[in-house]
C-alpha positions as a Python dict, from the first residue, in 0.01 Angstrom:
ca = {
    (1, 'X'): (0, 0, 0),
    (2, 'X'): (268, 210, 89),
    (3, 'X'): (353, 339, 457),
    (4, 'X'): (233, 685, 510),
    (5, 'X'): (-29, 875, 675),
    (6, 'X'): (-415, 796, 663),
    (7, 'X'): (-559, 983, 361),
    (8, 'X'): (-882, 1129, 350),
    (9, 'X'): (-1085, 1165, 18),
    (10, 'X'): (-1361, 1363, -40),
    (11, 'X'): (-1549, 1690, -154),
    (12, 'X'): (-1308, 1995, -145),
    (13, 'X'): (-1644, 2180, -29),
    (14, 'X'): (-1474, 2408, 266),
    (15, 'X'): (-1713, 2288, 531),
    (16, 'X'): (-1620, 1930, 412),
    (17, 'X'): (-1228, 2032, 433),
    (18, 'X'): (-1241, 2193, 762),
    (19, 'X'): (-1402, 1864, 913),
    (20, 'X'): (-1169, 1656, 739),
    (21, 'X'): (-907, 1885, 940),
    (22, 'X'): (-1051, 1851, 1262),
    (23, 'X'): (-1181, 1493, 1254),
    (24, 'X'): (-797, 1347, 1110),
    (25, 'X'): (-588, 1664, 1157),
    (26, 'X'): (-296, 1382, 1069),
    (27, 'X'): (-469, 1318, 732),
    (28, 'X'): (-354, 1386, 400),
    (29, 'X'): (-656, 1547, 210),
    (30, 'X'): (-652, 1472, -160),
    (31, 'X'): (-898, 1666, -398),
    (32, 'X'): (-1105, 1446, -631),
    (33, 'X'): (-1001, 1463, -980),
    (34, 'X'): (-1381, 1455, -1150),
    (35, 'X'): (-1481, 1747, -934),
    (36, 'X'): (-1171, 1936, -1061),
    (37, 'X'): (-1298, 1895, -1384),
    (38, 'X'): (-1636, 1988, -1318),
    (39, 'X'): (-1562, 2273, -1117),
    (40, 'X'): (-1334, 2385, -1434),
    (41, 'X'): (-1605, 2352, -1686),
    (42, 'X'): (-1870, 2540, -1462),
    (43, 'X'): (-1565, 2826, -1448),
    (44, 'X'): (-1559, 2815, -1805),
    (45, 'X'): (-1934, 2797, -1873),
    (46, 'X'): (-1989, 3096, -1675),
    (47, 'X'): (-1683, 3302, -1868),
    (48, 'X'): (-1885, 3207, -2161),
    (49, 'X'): (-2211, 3333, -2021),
    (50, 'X'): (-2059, 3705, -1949),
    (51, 'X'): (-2053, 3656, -2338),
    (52, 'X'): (-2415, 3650, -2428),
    (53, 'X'): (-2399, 3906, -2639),
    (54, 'X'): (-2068, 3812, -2860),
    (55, 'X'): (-2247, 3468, -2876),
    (56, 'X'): (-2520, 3611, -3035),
    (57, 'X'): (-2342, 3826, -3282),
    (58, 'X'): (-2128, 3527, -3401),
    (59, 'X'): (-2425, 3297, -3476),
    (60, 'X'): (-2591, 3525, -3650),
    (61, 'X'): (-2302, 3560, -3871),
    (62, 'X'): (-2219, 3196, -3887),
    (63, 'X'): (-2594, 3128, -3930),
    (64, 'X'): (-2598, 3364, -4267),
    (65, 'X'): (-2280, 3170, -4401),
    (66, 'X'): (-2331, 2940, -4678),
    (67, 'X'): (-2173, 2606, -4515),
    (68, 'X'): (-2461, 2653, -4252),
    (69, 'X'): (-2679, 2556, -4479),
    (70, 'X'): (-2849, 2207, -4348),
    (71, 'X'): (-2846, 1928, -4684),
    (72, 'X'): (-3240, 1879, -4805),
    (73, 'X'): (-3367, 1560, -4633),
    (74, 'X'): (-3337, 1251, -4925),
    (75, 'X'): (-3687, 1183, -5094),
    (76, 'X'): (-3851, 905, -4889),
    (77, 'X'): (-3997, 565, -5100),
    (78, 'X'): (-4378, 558, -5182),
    (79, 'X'): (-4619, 435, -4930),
    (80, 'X'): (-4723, 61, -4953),
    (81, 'X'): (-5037, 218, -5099),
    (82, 'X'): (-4895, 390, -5409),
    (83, 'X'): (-4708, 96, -5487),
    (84, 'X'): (-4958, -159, -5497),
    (85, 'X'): (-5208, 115, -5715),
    (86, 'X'): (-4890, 148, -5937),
    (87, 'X'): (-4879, -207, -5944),
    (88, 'X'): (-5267, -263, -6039),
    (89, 'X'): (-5229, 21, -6347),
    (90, 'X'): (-4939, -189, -6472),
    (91, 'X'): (-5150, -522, -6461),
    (92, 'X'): (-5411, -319, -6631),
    (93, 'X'): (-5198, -162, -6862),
    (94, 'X'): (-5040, -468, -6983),
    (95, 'X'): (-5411, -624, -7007),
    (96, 'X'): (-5535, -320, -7236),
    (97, 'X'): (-5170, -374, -7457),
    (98, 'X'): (-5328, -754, -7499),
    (99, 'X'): (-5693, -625, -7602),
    (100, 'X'): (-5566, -393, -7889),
    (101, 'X'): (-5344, -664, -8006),
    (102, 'X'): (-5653, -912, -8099),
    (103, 'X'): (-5851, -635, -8189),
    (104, 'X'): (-5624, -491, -8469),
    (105, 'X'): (-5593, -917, -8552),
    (106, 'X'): (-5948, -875, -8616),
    (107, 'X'): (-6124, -1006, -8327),
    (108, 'X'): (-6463, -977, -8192),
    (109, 'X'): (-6589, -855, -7842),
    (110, 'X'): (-6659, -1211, -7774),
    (111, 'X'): (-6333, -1328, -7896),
    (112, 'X'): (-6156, -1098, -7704),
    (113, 'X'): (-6353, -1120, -7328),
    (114, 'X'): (-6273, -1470, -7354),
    (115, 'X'): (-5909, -1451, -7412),
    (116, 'X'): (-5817, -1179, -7151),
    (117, 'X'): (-6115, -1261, -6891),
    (118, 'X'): (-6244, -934, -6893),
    (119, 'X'): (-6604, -831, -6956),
    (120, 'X'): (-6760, -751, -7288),
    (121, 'X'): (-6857, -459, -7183),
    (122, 'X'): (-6468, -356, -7041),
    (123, 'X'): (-6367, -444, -7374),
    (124, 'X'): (-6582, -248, -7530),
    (125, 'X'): (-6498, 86, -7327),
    (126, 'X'): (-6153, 64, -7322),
    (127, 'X'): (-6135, 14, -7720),
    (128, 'X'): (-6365, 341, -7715),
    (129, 'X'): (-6100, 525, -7493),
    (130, 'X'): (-5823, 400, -7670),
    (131, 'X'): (-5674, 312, -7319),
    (132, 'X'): (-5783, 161, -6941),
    (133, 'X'): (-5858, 409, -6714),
    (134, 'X'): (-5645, 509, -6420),
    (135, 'X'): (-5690, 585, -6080),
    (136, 'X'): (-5346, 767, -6028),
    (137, 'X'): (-5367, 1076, -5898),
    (138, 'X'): (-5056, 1211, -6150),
    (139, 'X'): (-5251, 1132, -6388),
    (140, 'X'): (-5530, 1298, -6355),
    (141, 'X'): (-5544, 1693, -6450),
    (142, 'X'): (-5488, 1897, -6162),
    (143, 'X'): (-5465, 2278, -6151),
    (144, 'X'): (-5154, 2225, -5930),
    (145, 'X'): (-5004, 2125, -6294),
    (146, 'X'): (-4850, 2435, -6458),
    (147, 'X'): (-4685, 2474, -6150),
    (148, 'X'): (-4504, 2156, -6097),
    (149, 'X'): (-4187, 2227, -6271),
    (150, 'X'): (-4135, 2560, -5997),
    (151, 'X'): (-4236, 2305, -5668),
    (152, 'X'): (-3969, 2051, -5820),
    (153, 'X'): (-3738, 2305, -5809),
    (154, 'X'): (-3778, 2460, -5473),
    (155, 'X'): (-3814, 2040, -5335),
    (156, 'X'): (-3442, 2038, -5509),
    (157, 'X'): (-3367, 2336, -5329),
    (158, 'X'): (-3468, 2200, -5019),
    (159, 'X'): (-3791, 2343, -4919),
    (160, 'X'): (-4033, 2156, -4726),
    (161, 'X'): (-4283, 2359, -4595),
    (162, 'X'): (-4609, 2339, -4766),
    (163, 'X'): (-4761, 2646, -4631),
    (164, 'X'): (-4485, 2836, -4752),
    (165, 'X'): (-4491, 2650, -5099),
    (166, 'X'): (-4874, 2706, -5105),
    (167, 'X'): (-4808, 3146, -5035),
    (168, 'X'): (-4528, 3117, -5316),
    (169, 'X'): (-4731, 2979, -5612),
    (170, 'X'): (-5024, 3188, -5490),
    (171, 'X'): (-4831, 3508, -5558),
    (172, 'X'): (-4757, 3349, -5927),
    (173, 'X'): (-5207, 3274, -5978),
    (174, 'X'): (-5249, 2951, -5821),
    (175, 'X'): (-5623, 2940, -5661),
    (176, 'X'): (-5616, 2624, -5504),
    (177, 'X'): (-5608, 2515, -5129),
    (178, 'X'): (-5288, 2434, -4949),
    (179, 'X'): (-5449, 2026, -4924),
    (180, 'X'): (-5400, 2021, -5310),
    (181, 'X'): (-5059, 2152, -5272),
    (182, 'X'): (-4978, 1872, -4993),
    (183, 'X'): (-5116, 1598, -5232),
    (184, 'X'): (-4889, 1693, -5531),
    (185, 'X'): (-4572, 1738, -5301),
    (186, 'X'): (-4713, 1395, -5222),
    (187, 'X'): (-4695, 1251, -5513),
    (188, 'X'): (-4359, 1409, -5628),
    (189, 'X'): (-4186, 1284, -5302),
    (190, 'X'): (-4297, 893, -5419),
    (191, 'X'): (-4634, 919, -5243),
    (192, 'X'): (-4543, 1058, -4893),
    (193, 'X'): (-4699, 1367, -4742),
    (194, 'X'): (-4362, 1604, -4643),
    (195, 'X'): (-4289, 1707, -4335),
    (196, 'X'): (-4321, 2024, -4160),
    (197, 'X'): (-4016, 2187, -4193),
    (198, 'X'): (-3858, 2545, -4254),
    (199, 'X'): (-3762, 2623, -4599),
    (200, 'X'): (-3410, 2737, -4532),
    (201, 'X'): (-3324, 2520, -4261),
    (202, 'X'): (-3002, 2684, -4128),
    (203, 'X'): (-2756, 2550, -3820),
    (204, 'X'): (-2880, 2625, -3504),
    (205, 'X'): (-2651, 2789, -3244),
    (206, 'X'): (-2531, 2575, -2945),
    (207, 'X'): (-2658, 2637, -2627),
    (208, 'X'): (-2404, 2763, -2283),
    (209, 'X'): (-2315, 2405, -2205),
    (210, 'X'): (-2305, 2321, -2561),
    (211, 'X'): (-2023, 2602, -2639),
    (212, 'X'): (-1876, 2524, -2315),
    (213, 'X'): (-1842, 2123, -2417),
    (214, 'X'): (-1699, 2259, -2763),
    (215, 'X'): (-1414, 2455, -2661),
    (216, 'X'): (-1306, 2170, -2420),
    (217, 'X'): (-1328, 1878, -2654),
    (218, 'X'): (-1086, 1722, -2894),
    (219, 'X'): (-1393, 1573, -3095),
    (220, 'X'): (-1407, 1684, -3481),
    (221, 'X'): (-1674, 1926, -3548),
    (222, 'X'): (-1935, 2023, -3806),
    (223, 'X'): (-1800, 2328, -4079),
    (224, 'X'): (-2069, 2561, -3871),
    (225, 'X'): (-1995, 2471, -3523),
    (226, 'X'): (-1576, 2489, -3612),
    (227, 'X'): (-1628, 2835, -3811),
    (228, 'X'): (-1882, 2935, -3463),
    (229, 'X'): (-1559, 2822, -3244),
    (230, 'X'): (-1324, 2934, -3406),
    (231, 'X'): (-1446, 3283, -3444),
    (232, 'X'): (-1541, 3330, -3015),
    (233, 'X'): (-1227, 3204, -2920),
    (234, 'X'): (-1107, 3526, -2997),
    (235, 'X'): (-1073, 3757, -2682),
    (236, 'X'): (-1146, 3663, -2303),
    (237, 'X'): (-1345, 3316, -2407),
    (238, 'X'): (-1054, 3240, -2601),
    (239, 'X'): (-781, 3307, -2335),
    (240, 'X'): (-1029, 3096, -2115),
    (241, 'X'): (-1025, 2816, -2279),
    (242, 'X'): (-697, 2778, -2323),
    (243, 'X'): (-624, 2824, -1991),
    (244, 'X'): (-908, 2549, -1892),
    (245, 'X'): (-778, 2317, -2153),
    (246, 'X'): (-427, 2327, -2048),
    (247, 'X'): (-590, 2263, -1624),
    (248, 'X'): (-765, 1990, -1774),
    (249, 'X'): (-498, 1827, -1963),
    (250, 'X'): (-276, 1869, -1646),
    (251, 'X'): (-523, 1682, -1394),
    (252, 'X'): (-554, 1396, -1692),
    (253, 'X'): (-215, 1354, -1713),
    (254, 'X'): (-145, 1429, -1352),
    (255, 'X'): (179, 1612, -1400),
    (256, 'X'): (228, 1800, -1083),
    (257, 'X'): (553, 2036, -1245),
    (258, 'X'): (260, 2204, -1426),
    (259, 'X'): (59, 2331, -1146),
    (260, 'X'): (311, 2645, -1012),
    (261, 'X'): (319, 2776, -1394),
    (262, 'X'): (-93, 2777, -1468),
    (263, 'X'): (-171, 2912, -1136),
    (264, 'X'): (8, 3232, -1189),
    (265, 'X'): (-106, 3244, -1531),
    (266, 'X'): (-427, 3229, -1424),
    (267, 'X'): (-387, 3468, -1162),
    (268, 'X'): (-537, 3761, -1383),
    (269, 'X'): (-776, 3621, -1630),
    (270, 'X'): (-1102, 3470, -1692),
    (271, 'X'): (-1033, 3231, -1463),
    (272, 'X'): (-887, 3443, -1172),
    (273, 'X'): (-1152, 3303, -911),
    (274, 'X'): (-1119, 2935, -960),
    (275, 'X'): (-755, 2986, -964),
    (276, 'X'): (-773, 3140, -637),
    (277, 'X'): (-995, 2819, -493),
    (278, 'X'): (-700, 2595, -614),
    (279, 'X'): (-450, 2796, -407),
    (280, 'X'): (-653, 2815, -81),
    (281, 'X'): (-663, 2416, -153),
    (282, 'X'): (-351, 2415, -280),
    (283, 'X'): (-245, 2097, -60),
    (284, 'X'): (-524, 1903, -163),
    (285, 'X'): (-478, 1972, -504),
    (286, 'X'): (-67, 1867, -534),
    (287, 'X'): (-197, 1590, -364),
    (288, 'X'): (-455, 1453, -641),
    (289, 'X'): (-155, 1521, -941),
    (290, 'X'): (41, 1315, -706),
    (291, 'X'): (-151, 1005, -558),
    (292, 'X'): (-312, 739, -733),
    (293, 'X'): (-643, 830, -478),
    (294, 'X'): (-989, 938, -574),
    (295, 'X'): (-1351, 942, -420),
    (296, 'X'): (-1465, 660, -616),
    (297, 'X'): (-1544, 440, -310),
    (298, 'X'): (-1669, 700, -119),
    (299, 'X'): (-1914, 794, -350),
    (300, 'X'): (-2031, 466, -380),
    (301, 'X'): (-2099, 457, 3),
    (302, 'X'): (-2269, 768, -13),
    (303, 'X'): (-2528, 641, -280),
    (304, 'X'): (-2570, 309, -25),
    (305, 'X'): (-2683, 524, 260),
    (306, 'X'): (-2886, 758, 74),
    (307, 'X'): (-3051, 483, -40),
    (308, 'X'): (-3103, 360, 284),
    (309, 'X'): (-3253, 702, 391),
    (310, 'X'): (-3468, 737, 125),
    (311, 'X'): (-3663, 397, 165),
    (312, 'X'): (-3738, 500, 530),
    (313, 'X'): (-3882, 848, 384),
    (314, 'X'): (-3613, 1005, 468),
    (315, 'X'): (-3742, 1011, 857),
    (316, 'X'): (-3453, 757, 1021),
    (317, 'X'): (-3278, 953, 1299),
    (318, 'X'): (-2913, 902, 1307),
    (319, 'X'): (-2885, 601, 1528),
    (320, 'X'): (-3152, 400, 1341),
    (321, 'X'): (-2969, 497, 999),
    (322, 'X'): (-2636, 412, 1129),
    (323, 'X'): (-2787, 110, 1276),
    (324, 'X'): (-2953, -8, 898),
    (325, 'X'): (-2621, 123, 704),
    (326, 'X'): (-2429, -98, 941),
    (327, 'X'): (-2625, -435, 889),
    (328, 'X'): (-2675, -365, 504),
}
């Protein structure tokens, strides 16, 4: 370690400072880095808050666009149900296909039981049908049939809500119960009973933090929530985020040249009051773009003795609490 004077590390909280003044006036006080950052994103959330409003107007007009529009959820498989009833109508099928074969060869009941191992009297009823009987629900006459071909189109479309399916056909003469409707969206999703969910489903608006996360981020975003960005960014959130971007970019990167330059940029702005923190603390702040220092292991003896409090109840006076941090 280089020679120097004893630095102190901690919160830049100004009854934290002044102690650190008092205690080691000799000390050179270096602001942590993290709480830079978070003190710059509550700045920015709360620049974004005084824009409520504009917010509000945005998303509605980004929730309206079409690229807001959220994909239909993919059809899910049939249950294990369906597929083994499907499974039993093809076996039967297959055994019915066999019957009419020996009967148009011309033989008997008898004959025939014997051959396939089903019952005369099977035999019999099928060959009076003129096919085995089914217990699949699609094939069974519903009154939910003549309007299949409109519920396959709105499931295309994306619509999932069954009580709004069930008000739709009603209004075209359907007299069934919204349970019938559920069963046939059933059975055209592969056997699966949909989930509730809104017809249109549209992009939802971030929340404060959310937008707040979005303008500081490099990340790649969604059509919506880039269109939603781009579009605040124009006026006071816009100059505030830049202006918190190019703070946060300059603690990262630590390049003290930078400091002089964004502090009297920000001297009139969006950020005018947490530009006026960093100049009271201006010291503090050169110091953490110019040491290698940070709170790290102070933090981590701050957990250790909360700990320690907090197991005795938080009732240790000082001297039993220094006494149990010091043998720990």
């Amino acid at each position: 370690m280089a020679e120097g004077p004893p630095r102190r590390r901690g919160d830049r909280a100004g009854a934290y400072a002044e102690g650190a003044r008092r205690g080691a006036p000799e000390a050179v006080q270096v602001a942590d880095r993290w709480h830079l950052l978070r003190n710059l994103t509550d700045a920015l959330q709360l620049v974004v808050d005084r824009n409520r409003r504009r917010l509000r107007d945005v998303a509605q007009t980004v929730a309206g666009h079409p690229a807001a529009r959220v994909p239909p959820p993919p059809l899910r498989p049939p249950a294990r149900l369906e597929q083994y009833r499907r499974a039993r109508q093809a076996d039967r099928d297959a055994r019915f296909a066999e019957v009419a074969r020996l009967a148009a060869a011309g033989q008997g009941l008898r004959t025939i039981a014997r051959e396939t191992g089903l019952a005369r009297n099977t035999v019999r009823a099928w060959l009076a049908t003129g096919r085995p009987p089914t217990w699949l629900k699609d094939e069974r006459p519903s009154i939910l049939d003549p309007f299949i071909p409109y519920l396959q189109a709105r499931l295309t479309e994306g619509c999932r809500n069954v009580t709004a399916l069930w008000n739709e056909i009603r209004e075209k003469g359907f007299r069934g119960k919204a349970g019938v409707v559920r069963a046939g969206i059933a059975r055209l999703q592969g056997g699966r009973a949909p989930t509730p969910r809104a017809c249109k489903p549209v992009w939802r608006p971030p929340s404060l933090r959310g937008v707040t996360r979005m303008l500081l981020s490099d990340a790649v975003l969604s059509e919506p929530d880039a269109m939603f960005v781009a579009t605040i960014r124009e006026g006071e959130i816009g100059i505030g985020a830049d202006l918190a971007r190019r703070f946060a970019a300059m603690v990262r990167e630590r390049t003290l040249p930078a400091l002089p330059g964004w502090l009297n940029d920000a001297r009139i702005g969006p950020l005018a009051g947490f530009a006026r923190g960093l100049r009271r603390d201006r010291a503090a702040i050169e110091a953490a773009l110019s040491t290698p220092w940070s709170t790290g292991p102070v933090e981590g003896k701050i957990t250790k003795l909360k700990l320690i409090k907090r197991s005795m109840y938080s009732r240790a006076n000082i001297t039993l609490l220094r006494q149990r941090l010091l043998a720990a």
